[in-house]
N, C-alpha and C positions, 0 to 999 in steps of 0.2 A: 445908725450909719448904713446897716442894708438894705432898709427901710427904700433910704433915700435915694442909694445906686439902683436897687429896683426902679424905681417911680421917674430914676431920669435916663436909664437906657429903655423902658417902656416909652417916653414921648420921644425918643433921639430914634427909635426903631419901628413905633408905631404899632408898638404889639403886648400884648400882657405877659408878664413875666415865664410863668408857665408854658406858655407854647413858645418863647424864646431859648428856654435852657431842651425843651424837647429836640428844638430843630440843630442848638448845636451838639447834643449827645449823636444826632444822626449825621451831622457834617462829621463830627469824629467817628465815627463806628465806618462812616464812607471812606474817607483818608486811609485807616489802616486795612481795611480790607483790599482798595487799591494798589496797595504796597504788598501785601501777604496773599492776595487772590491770583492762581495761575489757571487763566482760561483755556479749555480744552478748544483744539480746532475744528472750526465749525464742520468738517467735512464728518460725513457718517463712517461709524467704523463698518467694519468688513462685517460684522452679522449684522446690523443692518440693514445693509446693504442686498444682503443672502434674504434676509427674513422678509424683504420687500417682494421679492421673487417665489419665495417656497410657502408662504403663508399666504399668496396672494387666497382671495376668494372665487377667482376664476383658475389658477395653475396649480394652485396647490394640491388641488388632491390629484389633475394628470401629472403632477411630477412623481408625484409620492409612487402614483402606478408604474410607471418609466423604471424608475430606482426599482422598485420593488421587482418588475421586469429582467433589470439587468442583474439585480439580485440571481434570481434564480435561472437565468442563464448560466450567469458563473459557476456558479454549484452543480447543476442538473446534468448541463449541458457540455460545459467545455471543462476547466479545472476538476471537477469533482469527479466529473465521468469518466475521465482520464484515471484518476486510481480508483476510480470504484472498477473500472474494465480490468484494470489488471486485476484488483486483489480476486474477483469474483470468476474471473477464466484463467489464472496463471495462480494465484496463491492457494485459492480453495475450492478450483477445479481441477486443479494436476497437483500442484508439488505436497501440500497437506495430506490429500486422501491415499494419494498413489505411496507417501512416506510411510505413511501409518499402515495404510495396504499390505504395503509391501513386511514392514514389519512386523505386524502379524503373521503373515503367512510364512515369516523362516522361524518363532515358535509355535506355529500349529494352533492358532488360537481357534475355538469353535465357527465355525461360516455366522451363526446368530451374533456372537456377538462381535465378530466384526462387521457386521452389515448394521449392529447397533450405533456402531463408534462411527463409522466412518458416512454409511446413507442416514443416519438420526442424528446424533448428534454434530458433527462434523457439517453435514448438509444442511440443517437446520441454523448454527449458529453460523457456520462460514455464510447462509442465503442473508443473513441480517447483518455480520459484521462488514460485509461487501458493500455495504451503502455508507459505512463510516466514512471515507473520504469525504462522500457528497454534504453528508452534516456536519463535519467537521469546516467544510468550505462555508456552510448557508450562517454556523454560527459564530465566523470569523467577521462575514459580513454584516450581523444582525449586530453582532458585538461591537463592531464599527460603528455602526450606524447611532449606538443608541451612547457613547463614550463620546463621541465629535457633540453632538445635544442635536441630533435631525430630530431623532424620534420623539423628540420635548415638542417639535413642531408639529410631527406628525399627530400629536393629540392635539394640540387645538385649531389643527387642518381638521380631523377627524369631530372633535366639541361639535364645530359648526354642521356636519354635516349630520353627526345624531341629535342635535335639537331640533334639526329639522323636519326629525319623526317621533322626535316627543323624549326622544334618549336622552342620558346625562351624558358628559364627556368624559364623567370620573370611570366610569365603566371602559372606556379605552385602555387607561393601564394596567389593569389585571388583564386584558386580552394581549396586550402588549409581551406582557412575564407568561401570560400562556402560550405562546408564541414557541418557547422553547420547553415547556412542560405544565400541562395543564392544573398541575395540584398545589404547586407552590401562586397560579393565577387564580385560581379557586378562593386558595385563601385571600388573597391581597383585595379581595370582594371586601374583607371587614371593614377598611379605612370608607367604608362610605355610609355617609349618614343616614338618609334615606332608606327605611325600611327595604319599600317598592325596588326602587333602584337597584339596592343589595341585591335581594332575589336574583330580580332580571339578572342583575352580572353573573351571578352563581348558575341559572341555567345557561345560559350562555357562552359564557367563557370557553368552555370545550369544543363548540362549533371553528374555532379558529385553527388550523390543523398544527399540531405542536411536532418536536422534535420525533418522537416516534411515530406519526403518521406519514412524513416524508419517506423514509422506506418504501411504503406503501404504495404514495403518488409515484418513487422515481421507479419500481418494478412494473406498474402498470403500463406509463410513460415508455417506458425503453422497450418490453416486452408488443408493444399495442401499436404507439405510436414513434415509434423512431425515437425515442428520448427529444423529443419534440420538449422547449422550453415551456410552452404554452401552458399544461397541462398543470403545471406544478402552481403557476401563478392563476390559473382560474380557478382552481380549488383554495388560495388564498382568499381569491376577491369571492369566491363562492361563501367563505365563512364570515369575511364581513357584511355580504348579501343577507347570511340568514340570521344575524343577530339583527339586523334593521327592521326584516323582514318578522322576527319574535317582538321584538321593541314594539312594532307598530302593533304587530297582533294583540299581544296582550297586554297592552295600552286601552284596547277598548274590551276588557273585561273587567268588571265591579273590585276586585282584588290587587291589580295592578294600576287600577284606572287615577288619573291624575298630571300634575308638570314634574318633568323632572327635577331635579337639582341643581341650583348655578354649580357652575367646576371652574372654580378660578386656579390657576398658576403660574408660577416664574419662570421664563425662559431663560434657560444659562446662557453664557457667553459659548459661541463657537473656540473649541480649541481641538489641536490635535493629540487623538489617544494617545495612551501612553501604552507602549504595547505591551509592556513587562505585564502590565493588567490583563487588556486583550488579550494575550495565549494562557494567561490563568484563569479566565474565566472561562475559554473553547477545551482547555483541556480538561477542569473539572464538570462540562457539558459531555463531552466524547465519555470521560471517565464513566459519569454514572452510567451511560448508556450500554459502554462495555461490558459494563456491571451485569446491569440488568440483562445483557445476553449471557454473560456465564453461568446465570441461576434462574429467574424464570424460563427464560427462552429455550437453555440445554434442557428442563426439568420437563417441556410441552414440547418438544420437538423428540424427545425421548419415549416421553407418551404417546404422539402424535407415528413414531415409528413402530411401537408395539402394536397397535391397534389398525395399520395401514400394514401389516405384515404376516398379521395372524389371521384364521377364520375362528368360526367360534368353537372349530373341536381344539381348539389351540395349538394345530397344523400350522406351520410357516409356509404362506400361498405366494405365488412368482407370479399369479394377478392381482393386482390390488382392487381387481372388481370385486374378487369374492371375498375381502378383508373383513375384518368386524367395522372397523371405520366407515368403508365403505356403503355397509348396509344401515349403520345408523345414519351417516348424515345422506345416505338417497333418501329414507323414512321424514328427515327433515326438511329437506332440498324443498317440498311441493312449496314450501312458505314462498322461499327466493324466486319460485320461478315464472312469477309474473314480475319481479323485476330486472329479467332476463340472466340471472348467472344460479339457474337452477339445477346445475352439476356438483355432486356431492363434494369433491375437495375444492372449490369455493365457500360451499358451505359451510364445511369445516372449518375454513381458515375465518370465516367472518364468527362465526362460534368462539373460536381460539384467539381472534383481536379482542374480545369481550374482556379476556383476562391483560393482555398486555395487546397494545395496537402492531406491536413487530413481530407478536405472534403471527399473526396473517402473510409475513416475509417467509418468517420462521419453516409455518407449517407449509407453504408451495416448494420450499427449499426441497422438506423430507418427499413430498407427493410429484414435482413436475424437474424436480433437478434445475433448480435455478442458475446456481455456480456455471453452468455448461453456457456456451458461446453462445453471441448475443440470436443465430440465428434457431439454433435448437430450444433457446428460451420460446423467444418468438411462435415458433410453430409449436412449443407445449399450449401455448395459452391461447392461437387460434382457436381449439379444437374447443374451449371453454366460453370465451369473450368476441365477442363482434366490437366493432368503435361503438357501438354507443348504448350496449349490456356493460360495457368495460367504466365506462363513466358512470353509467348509475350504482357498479359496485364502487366505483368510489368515491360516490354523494355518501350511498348509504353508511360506508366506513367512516368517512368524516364525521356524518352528523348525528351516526348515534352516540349512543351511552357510552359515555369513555369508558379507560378499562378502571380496573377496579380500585383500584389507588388514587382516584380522580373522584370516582363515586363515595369512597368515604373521606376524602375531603369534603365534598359536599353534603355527604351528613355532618359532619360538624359544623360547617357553617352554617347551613340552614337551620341545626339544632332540632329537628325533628325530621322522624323515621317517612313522614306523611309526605311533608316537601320532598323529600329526595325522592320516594317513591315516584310523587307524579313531574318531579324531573328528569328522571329516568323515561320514566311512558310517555312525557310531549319530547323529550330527545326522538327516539327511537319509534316512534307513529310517524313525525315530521319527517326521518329519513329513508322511515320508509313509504310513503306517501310521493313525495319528491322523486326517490329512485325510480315508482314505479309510472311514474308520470315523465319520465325523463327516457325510460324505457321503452312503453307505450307510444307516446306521441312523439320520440326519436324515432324509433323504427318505421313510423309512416314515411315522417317527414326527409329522413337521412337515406332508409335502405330501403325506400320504396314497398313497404308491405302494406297489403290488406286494411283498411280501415274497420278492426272490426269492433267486438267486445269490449276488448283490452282500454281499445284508443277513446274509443264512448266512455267509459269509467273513468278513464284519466281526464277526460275533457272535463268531465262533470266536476273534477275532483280541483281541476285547476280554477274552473270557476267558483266554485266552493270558497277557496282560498283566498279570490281576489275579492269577493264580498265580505269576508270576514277583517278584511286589511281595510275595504274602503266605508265600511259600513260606520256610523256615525257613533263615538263612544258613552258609554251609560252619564246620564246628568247626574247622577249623583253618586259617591264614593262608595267603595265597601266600610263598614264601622271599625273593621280591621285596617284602612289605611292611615298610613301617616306617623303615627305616635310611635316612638320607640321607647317610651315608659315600659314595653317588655320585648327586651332585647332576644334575640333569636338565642343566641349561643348561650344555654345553661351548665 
């Protein structure tokens, strides 16, 4: 019988059995999905819409600058510098010292150790907690930015422009997380495959100036330059210059030599923060920071006032020329002073960011009375920094050797004492190379000096550099690339 219904809807339909019962299982499967399919409207949703504009391959990365611009306007410049001017001239220029001061002096405390409590300690952590406002404002914004999903964009705005020098994009988001502290972007270097790649992120990652190098930029900035916005965001774009600028480099050396890594990802949907998050994540930011000033910072800024106080019969001196501080970092000083801030308590304080980078707030705190109005600041630091000795000390703070909490994350990561070493020495060569070449051929070019010595070695030095970037990379591989059959971290 079904023999027979087959053999006479095949000549009634002109078709074989087979592709008969196919095509009405698809008439059916059409029908119901007609009835249960709800079509979304053709119009583009709003990220989209956004991501056609902020990921373009022409606007993308000047928008990324703009924001990042306005960024650090807000912080630097207007919000942030509004309570950083008061805590710094009104909370821990007058009412803290003059309290304590004062209290002291109705019981009789020794003169040493209230000049401890209140120029050491007190001048030291009040010169670094006075910038709290301003990072508190930078990581309300960064916190924004990265909770709404920009910064999902911002990396593969940024993918395209590091494959363009041979980079992965996966290395953007450890630079990303080191943005606000360099050791937890340190680590975030493991999730990536690639040996080479790895590396590269691990020395690199630090060049991007994290939460405690801001202090750094907004004292220079406000002391130097007027709290001028500029400042803050060209030592941004300066840290993503010199990771491009290490990318290319040691792209054409047998060890690093090779293509980077595809970096694929999923862009989230745009939505807005939930802020209950956002001030839990600025607060546990702020937090550690405070942290970090109540015990390293009071612990070297305490140091930092014994040694700037005493000479060496261990007499308490009312010059701090003849201090013990003084005489070792002048014996020091010759190194800095062909990158123009070759005055011992610069010295010092670039010595003292070695251990933490707000040292260097810390220690101008104890030495130049920071806390004190914007223009007594100012005139401390003329007598130290010119425009552009002032920028090369803060190339070279940027790009050397983070402090030391940074450095042994990157011994663990690297897994050997050899890597970190000579991550440490191309950090801190390159910053200082750069600085002195920023020095050098600034002071020709900006304050009209002398083309002499200096400016010949840096010429030489800048060409140097451009031949090594453009110079053509090795044909063949180191035997160490590629394979991670032996993983770095034992």
């Amino acid at each position: 019988v079904m023999e027979g219904l087959l053999s006479r809807y095949e000549k009634e339909l002109d078709d074989d059995s087979e592709a008969i019962l196919i095509n009405e299982r698809y008439k059916f499967v059409t029908k119901i999905t007609r009835q249960v399919l709800v079509k979304n409207s053709e119009k583009a949703s709003f990220s989209v819409v956004i991501d056609h504009i902020v990921t373009n391959r022409w606007l993308g990365l000047p928008i990324f600058v703009l924001i990042m611009y306005a960024v650090y306007y807000f912080a630097i410049t207007t919000v942030g510098t509004w309570g950083t001017d008061w805590v710094n001239d009104v909370l821990f220029g007058s009412i803290v010292p003059e309290a304590v001061q004062t209290f002291f002096d109705s019981i009789d405390i020794h003169p040493a150790f209230s000049s401890l409590v209140v120029d050491g300690a007190i001048g030291g952590v009040g010169a670094v907690l006075g910038f709290l406002p301003q990072m508190a404002a930078l990581f309300l914004c960064l916190t924004l930015l990265e909770d709404s999903g920009y910064m999902a964009r911002v990396a593969f705005v940024m993918d395209r422009v590091f494959r363009g020098f041979g980079l992965s994009g996966k290395s953007f988001i450890p630079l990303l997380i080191g943005s606000g502290c360099s050791v937890p972007g340190i680590q975030a270097s493991r999730t990536i495959e690639n040996l080479q790649d790895r590396r590269m992120t691990i020395l690199t990652t630090s060049f991007i100036p994290c939460g405690a190098k801001l202090p750094v930029i907004a004292l220079i900035a406000n002391a130097i330059f007027g709290g001028a916005s500029w400042v803050a965001l060209s030592m941004y774009l300066l840290g993503i210059a010199t990771v491009i600028f290490s990318g290319v480099l040691l792209r054409k050396t047998a060890i690093f030599s090779g293509e980077a890594s595809p970096f694929v990802m999923e862009l989230p949907m745009y939505h807005w923060p939930q802020w209950k998050s956002i001030f839990r994540a600025v607060g546990a930011r702020c937090l550690a920071f405070v942290k970090n000033a109540g015990t390293v910072i009071f612990l070297s800024s305490s140091f930092v006032w014994f040694l700037s106080s005493f000479n060496w019969q261990l007499r308490m001196t009312v010059e701090s020329d003849q201090s013990i501080l003084a005489k070792i970092g002048s014996a020091v000083a010759i190194f800095f002073a062909p990158l123009g801030f070759g005055s011992w308590q610069a010295t010092v304080a670039t010595i003292q960011g070695l251990i933490a980078k707000e040292n260097v707030v810390g220690t101008f705190g104890v030495l130049m009375n920071t806390t004190g109005s914007e223009a007594e600041v100012a005139a401390a630091f003329s007598t130290l920094f010119n425009p552009v000795s002032a920028v090369a000390f803060l190339v070279f703070n940027m790009i050397c050797m983070p402090c030391f909490a940074a450095v042994g994350a990157m011994r663990t990561e690297f897994g050997s004492a050899k890597w970190t070493l000579f991550g440490v020495l191309y950090q801190t060569t390159l910053a200082y190379v750069l600085a002195f070449i920023i020095n050098q051929l600034g002071s020709v070019i900006v304050l009209g000096a002398p083309f002499g010595a200096g400016a010949s070695i840096a010429a030489a030095a800048t060409a140097i550099l451009v031949f090594l970037v453009v110079r053509p990379a090795p044909k063949k591989a180191s035997p160490m690339r590629g394979s991670l059959a032996k993983p770095m971290i034992k």
